[in-house]
Backbone as CSV, one residue per row, in Angstrom:
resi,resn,N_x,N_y,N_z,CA_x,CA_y,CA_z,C_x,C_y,C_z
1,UNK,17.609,-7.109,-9.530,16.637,-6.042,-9.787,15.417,-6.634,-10.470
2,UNK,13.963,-5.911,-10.057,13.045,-6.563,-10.820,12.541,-5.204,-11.980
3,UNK,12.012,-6.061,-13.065,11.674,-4.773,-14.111,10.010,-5.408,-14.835
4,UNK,9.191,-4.807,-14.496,8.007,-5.061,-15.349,7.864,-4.753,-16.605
5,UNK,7.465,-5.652,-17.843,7.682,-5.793,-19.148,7.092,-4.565,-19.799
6,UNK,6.412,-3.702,-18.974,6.223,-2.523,-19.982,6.668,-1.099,-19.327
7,UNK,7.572,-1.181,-18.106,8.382,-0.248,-17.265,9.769,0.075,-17.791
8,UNK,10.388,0.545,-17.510,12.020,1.123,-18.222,12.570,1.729,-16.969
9,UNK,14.059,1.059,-17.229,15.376,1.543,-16.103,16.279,2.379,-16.742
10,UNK,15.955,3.871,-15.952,17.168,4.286,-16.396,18.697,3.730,-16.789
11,UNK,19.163,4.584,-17.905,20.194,4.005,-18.748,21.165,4.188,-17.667
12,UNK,21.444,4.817,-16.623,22.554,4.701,-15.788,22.279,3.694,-14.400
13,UNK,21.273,3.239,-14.569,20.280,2.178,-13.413,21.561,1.432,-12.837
14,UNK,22.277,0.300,-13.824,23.113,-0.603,-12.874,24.033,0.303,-12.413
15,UNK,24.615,1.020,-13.275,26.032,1.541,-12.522,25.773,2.473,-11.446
16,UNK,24.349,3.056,-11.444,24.109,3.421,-9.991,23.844,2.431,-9.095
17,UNK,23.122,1.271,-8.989,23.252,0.704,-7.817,24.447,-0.547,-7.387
18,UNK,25.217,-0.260,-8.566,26.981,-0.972,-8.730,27.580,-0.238,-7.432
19,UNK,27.468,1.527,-7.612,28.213,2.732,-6.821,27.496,2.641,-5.153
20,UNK,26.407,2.209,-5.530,25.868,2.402,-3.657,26.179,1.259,-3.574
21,UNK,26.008,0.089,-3.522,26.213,-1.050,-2.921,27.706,-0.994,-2.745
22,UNK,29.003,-0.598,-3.689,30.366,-0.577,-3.091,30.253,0.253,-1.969
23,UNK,29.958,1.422,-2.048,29.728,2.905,-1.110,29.345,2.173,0.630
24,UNK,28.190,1.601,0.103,27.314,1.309,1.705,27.185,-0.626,1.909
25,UNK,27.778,-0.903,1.322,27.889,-2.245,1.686,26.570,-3.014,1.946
26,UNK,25.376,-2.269,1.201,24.562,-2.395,1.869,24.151,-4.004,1.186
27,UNK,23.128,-4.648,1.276,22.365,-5.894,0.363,20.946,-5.592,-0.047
28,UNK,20.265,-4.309,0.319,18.985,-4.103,-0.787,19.289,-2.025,-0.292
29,UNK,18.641,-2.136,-1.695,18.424,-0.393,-2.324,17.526,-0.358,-3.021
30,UNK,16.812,0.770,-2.298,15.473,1.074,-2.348,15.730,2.549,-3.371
31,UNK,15.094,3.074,-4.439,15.138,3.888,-5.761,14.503,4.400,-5.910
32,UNK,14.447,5.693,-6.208,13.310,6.884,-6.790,12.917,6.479,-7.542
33,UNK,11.447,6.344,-8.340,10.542,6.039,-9.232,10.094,7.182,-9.868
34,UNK,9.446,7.387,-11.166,8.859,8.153,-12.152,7.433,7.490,-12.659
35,UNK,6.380,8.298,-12.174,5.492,6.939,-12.861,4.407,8.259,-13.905
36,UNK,4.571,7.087,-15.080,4.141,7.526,-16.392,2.544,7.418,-16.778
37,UNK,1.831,8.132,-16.987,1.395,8.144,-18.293,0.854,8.138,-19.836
38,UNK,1.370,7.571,-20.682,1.722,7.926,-21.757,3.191,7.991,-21.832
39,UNK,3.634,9.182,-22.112,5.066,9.665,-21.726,5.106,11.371,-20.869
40,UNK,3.947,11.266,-20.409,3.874,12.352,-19.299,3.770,12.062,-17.570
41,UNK,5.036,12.455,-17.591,5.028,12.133,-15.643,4.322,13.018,-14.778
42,UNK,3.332,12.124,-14.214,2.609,12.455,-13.411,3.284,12.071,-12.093
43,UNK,3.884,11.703,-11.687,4.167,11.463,-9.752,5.571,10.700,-10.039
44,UNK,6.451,11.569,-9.085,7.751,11.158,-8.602,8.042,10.174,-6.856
45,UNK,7.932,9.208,-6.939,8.250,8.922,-5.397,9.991,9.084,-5.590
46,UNK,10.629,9.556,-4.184,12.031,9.556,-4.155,11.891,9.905,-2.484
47,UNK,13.658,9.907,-2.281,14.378,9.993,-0.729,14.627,11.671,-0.552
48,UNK,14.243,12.199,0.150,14.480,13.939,0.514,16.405,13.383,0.567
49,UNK,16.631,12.355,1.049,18.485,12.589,1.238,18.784,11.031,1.060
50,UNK,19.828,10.570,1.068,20.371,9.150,0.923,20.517,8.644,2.061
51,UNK,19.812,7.707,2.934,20.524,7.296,3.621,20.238,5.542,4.151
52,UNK,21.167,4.933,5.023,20.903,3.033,5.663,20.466,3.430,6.560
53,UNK,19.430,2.335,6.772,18.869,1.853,8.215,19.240,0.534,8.328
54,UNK,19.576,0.626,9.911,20.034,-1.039,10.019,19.137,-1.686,10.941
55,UNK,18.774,-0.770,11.908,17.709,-0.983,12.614,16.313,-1.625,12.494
56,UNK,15.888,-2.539,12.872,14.964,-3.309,12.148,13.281,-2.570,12.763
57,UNK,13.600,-1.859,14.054,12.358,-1.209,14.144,12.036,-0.001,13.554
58,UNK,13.506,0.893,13.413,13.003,1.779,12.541,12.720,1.749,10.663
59,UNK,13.592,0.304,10.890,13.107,0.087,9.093,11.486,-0.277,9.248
60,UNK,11.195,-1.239,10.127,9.659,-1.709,9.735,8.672,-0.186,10.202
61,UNK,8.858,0.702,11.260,8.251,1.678,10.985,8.320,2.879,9.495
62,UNK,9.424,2.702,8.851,9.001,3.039,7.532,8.735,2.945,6.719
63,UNK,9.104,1.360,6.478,8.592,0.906,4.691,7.477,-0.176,5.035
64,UNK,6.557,-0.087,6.825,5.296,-1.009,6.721,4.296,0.502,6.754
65,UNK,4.739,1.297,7.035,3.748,3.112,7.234,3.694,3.266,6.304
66,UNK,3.936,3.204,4.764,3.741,3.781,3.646,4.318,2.742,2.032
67,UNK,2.554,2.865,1.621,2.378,1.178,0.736,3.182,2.109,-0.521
68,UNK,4.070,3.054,-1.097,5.339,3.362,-1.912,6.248,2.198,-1.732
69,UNK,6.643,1.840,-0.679,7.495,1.169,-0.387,7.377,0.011,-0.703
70,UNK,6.372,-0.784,-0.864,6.123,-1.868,-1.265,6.731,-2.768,-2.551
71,UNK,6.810,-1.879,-3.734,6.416,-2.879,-4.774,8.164,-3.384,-4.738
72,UNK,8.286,-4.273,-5.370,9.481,-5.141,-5.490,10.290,-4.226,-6.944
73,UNK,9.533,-3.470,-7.547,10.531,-2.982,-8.679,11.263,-1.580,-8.165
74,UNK,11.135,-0.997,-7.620,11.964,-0.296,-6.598,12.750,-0.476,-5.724
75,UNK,13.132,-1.993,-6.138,14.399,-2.404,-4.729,15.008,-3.070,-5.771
76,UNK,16.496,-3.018,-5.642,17.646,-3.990,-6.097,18.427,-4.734,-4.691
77,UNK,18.025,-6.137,-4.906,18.560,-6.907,-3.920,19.263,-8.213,-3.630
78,UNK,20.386,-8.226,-2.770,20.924,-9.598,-2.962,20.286,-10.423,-2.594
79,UNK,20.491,-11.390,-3.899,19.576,-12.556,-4.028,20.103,-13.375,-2.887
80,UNK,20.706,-13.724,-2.100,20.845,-14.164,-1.230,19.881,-14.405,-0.348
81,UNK,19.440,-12.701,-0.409,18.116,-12.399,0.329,16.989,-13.753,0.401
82,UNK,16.778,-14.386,-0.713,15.907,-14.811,-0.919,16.275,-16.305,-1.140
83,UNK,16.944,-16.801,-0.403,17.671,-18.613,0.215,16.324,-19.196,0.484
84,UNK,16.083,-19.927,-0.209,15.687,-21.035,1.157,13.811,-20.489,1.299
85,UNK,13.522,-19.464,0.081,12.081,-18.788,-0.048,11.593,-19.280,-0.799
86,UNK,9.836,-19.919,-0.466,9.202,-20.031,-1.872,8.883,-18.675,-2.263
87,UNK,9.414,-18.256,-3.645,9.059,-17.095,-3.939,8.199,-17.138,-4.465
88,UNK,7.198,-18.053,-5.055,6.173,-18.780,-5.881,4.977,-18.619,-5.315
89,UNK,5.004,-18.667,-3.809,4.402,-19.074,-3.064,2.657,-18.096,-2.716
90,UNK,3.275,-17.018,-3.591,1.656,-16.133,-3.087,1.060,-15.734,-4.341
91,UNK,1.269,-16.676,-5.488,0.802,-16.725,-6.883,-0.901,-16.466,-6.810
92,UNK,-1.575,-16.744,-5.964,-2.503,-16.195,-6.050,-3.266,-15.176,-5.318
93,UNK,-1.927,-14.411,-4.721,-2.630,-13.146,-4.376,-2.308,-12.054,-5.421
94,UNK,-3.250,-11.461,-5.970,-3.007,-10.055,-6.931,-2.919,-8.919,-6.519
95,UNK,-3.304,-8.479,-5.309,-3.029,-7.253,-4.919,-1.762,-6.901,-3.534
96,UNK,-1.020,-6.593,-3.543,-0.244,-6.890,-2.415,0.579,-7.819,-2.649
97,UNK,1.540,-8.370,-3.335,2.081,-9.948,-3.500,3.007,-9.235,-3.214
98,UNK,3.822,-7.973,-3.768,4.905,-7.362,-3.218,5.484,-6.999,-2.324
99,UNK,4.232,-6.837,-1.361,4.403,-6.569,0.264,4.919,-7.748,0.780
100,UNK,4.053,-8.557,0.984,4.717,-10.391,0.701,6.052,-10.863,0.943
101,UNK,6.153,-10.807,-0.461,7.522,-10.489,-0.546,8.790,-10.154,-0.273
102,UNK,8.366,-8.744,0.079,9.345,-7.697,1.059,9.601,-8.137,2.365
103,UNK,8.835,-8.610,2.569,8.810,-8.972,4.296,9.936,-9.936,4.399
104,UNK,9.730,-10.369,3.519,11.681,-11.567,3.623,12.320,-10.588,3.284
105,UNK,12.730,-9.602,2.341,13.514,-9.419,2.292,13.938,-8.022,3.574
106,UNK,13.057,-7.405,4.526,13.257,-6.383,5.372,13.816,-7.582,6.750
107,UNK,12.952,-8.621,6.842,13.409,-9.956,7.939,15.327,-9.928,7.722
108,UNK,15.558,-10.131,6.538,17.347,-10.907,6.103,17.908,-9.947,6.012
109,UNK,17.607,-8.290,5.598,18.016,-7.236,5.191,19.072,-7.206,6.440
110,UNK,20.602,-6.888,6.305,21.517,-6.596,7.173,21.366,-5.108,7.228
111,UNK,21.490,-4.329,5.923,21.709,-2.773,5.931,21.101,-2.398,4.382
112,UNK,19.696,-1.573,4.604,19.104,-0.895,3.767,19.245,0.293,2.990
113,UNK,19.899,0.721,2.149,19.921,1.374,1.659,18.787,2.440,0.890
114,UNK,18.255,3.608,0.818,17.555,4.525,0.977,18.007,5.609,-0.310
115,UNK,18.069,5.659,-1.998,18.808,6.298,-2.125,18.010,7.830,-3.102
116,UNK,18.259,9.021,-3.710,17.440,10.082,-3.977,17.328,9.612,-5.322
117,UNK,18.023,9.125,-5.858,18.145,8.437,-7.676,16.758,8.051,-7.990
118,UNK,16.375,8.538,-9.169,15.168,7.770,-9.730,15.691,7.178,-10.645
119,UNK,15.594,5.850,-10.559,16.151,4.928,-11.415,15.013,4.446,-12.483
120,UNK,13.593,4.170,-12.071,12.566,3.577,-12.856,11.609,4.327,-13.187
121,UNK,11.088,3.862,-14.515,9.964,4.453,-14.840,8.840,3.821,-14.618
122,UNK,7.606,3.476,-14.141,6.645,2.635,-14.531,5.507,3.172,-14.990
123,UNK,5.063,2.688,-16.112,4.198,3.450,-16.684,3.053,2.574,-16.643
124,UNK,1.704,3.157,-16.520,0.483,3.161,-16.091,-0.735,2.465,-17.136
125,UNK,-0.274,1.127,-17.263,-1.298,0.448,-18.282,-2.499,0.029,-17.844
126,UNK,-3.475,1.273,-18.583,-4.826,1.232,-17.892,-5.817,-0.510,-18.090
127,UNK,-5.269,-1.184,-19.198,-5.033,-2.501,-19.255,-4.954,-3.815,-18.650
128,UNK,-3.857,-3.334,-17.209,-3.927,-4.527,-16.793,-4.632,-4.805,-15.957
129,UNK,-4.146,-5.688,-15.019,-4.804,-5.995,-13.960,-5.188,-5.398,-12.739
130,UNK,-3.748,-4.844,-12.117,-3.696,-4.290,-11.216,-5.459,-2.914,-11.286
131,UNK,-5.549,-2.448,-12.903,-6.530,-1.233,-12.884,-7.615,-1.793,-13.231
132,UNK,-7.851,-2.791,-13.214,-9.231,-3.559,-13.311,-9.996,-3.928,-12.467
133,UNK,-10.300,-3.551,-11.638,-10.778,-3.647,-10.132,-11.583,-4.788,-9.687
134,UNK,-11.126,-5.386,-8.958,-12.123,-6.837,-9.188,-12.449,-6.447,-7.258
135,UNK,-13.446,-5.840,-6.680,-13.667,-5.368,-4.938,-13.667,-6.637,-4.263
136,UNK,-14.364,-7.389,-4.904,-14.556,-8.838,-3.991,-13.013,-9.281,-3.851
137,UNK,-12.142,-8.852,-4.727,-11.161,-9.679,-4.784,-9.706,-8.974,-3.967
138,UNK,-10.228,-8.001,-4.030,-8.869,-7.030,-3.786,-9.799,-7.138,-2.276
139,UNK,-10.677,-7.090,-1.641,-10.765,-6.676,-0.288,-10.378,-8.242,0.349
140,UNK,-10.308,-9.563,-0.543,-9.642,-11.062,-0.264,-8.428,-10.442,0.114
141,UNK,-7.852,-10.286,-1.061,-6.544,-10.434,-0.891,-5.791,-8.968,0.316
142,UNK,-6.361,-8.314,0.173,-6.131,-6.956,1.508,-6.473,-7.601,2.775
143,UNK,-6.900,-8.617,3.037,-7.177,-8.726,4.230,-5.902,-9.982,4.405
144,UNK,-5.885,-10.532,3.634,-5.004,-11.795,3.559,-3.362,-11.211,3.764
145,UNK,-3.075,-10.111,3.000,-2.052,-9.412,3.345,-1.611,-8.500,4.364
146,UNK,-2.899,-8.199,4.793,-2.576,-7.062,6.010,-1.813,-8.686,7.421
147,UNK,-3.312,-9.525,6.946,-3.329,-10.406,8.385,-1.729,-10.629,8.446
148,UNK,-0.914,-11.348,7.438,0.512,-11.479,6.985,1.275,-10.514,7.967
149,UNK,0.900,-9.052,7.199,1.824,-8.036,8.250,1.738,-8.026,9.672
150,UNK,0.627,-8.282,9.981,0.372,-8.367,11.322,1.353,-9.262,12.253
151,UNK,1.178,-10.515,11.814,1.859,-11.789,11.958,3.142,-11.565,12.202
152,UNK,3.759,-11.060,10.780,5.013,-10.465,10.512,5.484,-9.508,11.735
153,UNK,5.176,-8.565,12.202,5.261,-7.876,13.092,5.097,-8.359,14.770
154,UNK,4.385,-9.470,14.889,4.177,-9.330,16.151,5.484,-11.173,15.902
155,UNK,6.025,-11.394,15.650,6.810,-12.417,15.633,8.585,-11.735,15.572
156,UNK,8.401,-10.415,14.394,9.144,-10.231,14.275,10.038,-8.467,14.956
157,UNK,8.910,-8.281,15.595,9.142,-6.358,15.844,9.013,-6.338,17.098
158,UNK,10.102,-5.427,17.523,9.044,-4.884,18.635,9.084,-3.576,18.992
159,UNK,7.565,-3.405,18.862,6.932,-2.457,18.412,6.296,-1.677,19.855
160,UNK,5.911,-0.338,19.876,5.514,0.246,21.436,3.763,0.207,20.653
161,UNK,2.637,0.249,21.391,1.705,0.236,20.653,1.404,1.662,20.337
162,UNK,2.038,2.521,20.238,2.111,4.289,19.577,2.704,3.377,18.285
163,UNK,4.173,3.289,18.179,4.672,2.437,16.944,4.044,1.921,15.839
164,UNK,2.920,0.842,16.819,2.058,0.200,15.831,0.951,1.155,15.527
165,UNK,0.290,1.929,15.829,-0.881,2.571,15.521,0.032,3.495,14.072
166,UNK,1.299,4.251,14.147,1.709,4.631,13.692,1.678,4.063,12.056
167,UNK,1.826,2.841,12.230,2.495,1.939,10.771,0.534,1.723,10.455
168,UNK,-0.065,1.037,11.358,-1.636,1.087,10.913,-2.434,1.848,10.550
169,UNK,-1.835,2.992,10.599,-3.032,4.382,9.754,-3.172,3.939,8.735
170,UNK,-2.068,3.559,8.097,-2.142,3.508,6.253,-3.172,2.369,5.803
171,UNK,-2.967,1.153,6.953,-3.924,-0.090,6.247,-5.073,0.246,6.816
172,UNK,-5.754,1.104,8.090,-7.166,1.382,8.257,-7.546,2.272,7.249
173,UNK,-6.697,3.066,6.739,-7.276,4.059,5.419,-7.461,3.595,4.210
174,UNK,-6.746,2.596,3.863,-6.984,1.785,2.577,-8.500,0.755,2.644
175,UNK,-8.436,0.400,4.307,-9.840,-0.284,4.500,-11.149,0.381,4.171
176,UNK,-11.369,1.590,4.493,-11.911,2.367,4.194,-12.426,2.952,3.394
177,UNK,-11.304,2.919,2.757,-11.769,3.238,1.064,-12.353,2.220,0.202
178,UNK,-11.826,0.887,0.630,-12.637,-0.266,0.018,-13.787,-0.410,0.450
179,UNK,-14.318,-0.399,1.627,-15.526,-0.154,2.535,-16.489,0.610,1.350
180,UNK,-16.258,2.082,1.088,-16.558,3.273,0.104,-17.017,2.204,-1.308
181,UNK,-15.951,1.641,-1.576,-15.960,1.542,-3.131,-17.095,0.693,-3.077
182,UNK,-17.205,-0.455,-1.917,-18.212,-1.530,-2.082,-19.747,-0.942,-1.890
183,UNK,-20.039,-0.216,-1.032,-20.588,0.461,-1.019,-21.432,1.399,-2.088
184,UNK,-20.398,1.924,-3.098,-20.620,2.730,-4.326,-21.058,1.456,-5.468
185,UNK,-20.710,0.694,-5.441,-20.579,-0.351,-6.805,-21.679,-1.502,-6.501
186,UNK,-22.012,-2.159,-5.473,-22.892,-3.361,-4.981,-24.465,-3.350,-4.388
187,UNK,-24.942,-4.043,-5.174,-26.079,-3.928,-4.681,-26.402,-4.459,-3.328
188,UNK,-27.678,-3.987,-2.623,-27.778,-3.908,-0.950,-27.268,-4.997,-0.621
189,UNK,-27.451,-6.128,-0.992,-27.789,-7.532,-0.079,-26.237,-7.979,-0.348
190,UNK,-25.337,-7.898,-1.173,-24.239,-8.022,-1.919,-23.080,-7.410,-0.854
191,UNK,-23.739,-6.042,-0.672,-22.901,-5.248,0.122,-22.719,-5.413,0.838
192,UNK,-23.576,-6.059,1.970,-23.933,-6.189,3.615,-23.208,-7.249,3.747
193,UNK,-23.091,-8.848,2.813,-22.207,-9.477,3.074,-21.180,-9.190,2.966
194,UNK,-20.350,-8.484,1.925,-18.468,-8.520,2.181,-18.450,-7.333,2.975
195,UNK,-19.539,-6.484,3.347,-18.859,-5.790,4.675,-19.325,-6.476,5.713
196,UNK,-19.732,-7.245,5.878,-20.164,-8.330,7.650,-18.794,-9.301,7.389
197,UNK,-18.568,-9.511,6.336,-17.167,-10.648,5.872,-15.788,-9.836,6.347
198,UNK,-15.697,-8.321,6.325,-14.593,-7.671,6.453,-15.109,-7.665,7.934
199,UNK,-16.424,-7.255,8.385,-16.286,-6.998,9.706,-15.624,-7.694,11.242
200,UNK,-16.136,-9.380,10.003,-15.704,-10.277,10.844,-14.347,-10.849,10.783
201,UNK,-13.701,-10.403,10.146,-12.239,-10.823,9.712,-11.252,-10.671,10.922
202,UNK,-10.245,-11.700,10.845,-9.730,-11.198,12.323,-8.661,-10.344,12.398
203,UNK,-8.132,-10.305,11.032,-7.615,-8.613,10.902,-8.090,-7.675,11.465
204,UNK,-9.393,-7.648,11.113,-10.389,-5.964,11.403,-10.410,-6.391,13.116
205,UNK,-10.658,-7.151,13.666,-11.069,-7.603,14.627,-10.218,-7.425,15.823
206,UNK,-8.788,-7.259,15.223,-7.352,-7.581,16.346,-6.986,-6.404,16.347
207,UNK,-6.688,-5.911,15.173,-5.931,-4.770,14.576,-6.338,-3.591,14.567
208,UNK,-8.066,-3.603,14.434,-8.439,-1.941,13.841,-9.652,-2.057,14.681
209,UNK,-10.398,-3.009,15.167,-11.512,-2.101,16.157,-11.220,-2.382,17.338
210,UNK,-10.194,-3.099,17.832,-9.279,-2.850,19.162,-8.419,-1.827,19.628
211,UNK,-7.971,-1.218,18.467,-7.514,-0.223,18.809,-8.205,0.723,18.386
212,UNK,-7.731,1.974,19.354,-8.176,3.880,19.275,-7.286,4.939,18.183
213,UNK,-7.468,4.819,17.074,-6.769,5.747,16.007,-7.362,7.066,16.236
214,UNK,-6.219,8.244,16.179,-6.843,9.736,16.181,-7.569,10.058,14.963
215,UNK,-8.627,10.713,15.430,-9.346,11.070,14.403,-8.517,12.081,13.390
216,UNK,-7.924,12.683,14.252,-7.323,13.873,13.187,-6.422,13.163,12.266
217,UNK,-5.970,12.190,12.369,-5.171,11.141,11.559,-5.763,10.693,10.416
218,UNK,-7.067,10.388,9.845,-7.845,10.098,9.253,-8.211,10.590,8.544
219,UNK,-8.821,11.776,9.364,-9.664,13.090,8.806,-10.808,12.760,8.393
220,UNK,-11.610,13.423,7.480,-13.460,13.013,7.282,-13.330,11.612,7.352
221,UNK,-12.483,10.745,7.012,-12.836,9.033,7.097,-12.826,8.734,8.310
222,UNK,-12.551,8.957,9.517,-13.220,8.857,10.557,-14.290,8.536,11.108
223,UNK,-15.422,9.538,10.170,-16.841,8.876,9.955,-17.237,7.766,9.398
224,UNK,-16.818,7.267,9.149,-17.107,5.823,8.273,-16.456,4.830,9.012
225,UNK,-15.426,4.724,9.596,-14.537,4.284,10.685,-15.529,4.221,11.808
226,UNK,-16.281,5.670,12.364,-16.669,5.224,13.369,-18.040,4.188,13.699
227,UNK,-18.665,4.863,11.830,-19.986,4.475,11.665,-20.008,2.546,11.751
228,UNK,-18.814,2.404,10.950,-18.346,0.829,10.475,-17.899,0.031,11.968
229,UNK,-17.540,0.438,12.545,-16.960,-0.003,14.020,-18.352,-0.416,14.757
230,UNK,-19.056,-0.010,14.742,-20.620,-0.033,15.460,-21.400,-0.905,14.540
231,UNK,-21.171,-1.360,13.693,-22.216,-1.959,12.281,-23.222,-1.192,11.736
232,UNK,-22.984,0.259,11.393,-24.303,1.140,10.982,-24.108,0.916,9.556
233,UNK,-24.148,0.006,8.544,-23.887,-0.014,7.658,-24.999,0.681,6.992
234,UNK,-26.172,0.715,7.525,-27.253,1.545,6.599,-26.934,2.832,6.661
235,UNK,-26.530,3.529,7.916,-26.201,4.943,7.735,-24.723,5.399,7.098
236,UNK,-24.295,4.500,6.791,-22.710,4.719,6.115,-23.534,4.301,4.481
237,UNK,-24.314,3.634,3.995,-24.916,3.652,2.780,-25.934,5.114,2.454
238,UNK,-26.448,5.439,3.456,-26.886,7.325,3.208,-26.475,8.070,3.336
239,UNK,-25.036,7.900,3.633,-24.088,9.117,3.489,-23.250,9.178,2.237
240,UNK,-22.718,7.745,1.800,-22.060,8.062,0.741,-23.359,8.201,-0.515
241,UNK,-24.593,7.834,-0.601,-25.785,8.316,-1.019,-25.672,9.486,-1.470
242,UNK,-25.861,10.357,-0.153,-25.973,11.705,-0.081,-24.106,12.436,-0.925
243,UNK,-22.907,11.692,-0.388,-21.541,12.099,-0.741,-21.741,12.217,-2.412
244,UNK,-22.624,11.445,-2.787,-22.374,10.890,-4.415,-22.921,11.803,-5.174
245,UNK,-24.036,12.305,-4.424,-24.676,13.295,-5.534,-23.868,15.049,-5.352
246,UNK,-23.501,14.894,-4.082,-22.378,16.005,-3.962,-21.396,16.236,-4.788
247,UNK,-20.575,15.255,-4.644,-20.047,14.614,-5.840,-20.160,15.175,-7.456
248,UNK,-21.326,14.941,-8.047,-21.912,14.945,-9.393,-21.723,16.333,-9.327
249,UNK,-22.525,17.407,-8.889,-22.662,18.753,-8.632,-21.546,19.209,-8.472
250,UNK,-20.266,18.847,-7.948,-19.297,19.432,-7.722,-18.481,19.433,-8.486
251,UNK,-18.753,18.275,-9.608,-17.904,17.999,-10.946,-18.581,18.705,-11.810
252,UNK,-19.936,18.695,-12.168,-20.533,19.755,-13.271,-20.064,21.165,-12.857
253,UNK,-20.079,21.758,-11.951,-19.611,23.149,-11.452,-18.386,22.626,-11.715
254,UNK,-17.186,22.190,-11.700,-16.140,22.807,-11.956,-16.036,22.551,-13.355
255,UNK,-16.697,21.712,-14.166,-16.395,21.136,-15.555,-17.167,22.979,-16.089
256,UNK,-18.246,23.790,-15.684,-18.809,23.952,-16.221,-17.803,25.589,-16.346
257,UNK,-16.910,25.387,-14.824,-15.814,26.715,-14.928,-15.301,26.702,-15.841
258,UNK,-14.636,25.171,-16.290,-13.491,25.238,-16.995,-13.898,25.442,-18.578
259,UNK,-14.972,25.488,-19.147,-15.710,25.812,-19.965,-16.042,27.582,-20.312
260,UNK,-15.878,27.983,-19.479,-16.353,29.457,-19.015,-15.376,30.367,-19.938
C-alpha cells in the first residue's frame, strides 16, 4: 500500500484489504477515497458495488477513461507486481508519475479488484507541489504522459477506435483546459509558443486532431477544440478575453447575492 506523509488510512484499512484479497484472490485493490480539507470532506471517490475485472480491455477502458483512477495511493498491490521495474524511473515527471506507474501494474494485474470501502483520506495541502502550478511544466509533463498511454495502449490493447475515443475524452479535456490556463496567465509571444509546442506535439498530432470527438462529449470546450485544431489562436485569445470579464461580473453578482 502507498500512503502520503500528510494522508491517513483508515484504522480498519489492512484488515480490509487482508478480507478482499482472501475473498477475490485478487493481486491489486483499488479503494474509496475521502479527500479533505482541513478536516472537512469535500469529495468522496468510491465503487457504486464491489466488483474484479480480469479482462484487460475492459480494465484499460476504465481506469485509462477516468484520471480518479490514477494515483497509486488508492491501490494496494502485490509487490510482485512490480519485478523487474525501474520504479525510480519517472523521477522527473511531477504531474502524472502515477499514471506511469499504473500502467505496470494494469499490464501484470491477473485480477483487479474494485472495492465500495473508503479506506483513505487525502487531505489537500495547498502547499505543495502538486497546487503550485508550474503551466510550462505540467503541459511537459501531460504530454510526456499522455504520449506513454498512447504507446501503452497501442502495444498493449486492443482497442475498437469507438473504445479509444471513449478512454480519450478525458485527456482532450484536460488539454484544453491547459490550453485556457496558458492562455489566461502568459503573455502574447509566451503563449503562442507552448501552444505551437503543444500543437506540434505528436501526441496532439496522432491522438486528438486525427481523430473526430462528439461535440456533445465536450460540451462548450468544443469551441476551443475546434478553434485550436485550425491554429486560430488569436480568436481563442478573444474569447477567453471576452469569457474573463464574464467571469468577473458573474462573481460580483453572485458575491453581491450572498451579501443581500
Amino acid at each position: 500500500m502507498f500512503l502520503d506523509s500528510d494522508d491517513m488510512l483508515e484504522k480498519n484499512a489492512l484488515e480490509r484489504v487482508v478480507y478482499f484479497v482472501n475473498k477475490t484472490k485478487c493481486d491489486c485493490i483499488v479503494f474509496g477515497v475521502k479527500k479533505l480539507l482541513g478536516n472537512t470532506v469535500c469529495d468522496v471517490w468510491k465503487e457504486k458495488k464491489n466488483h474484479c475485472i480480469k479482462n484487460k480491455t475492459e480494465l484499460y477502458k476504465k481506469v485509462l477513461s477516468d484520471a480518479k483512477y490514477n494515483a497509486l495511493w488508492r491501490k494496494a498491490v502485490n509487490a510482485s507486481l512490480f519485478d523487474g521495474v525501474a520504479v525510480l524511473s519517472n523521477m522527473n515527471i511531477k504531474n502524472g508519475e502515477d499514471l506511469l506507474e499504473s500502467l505496470q501494474l494494469y499490464k501484470e494485474a491477473k485480477n483487479i479488484c474494485f472495492v465500495t470501502d473508503v479506506l483513505y483520506s487525502y487531505r489537500y495541502n495547498t502547499e505543495s507541489i502538486t497546487h503550485k502550478i508550474d503551466y510550462k511544466k505540467l503541459l511537459d509533463d501531460t504530454l510526456y504522459v499522455d504520449n506513454a498511454v498512447l504507446r501503452f495502449l497501442d502495444q498493449n490493447a486492443s482497442l475498437s477506435d469507438v473504445e479509444l475515443k471513449q478512454i480519450g475524452i478525458g485527456y482532450i479535456v484536460r488539454l484544453i483546459d491547459i490550453v485556457r490556463e496558458i492562455v489566461s496567465r502568459y503573455e502574447k509571444e509566451e503563449r503562442i509558443a507552448l501552444l505551437e509546442y503543444l500543437y506540434n506535439d505528436s501526441f496532439y498530432q496522432a491522438f486528438v486532431k486525427k481523430q473526430r470527438y462528439g461535440i456533445r462529449k465536450i460540451g462548450g470546450k468544443s469551441v476551443v477544440l475546434f478553434l485550436f485544431n485550425r491554429r486560430k489562436f488569436g480568436v481563442i485569445f478573444y474569447l477567453e478575453s471576452i469569457y474573463k470579464v464574464i467571469r468577473h461580473y458573474k462573481n460580483r453578482i453572485v458575491g453581491c447575492k450572498k451579501h443581500e
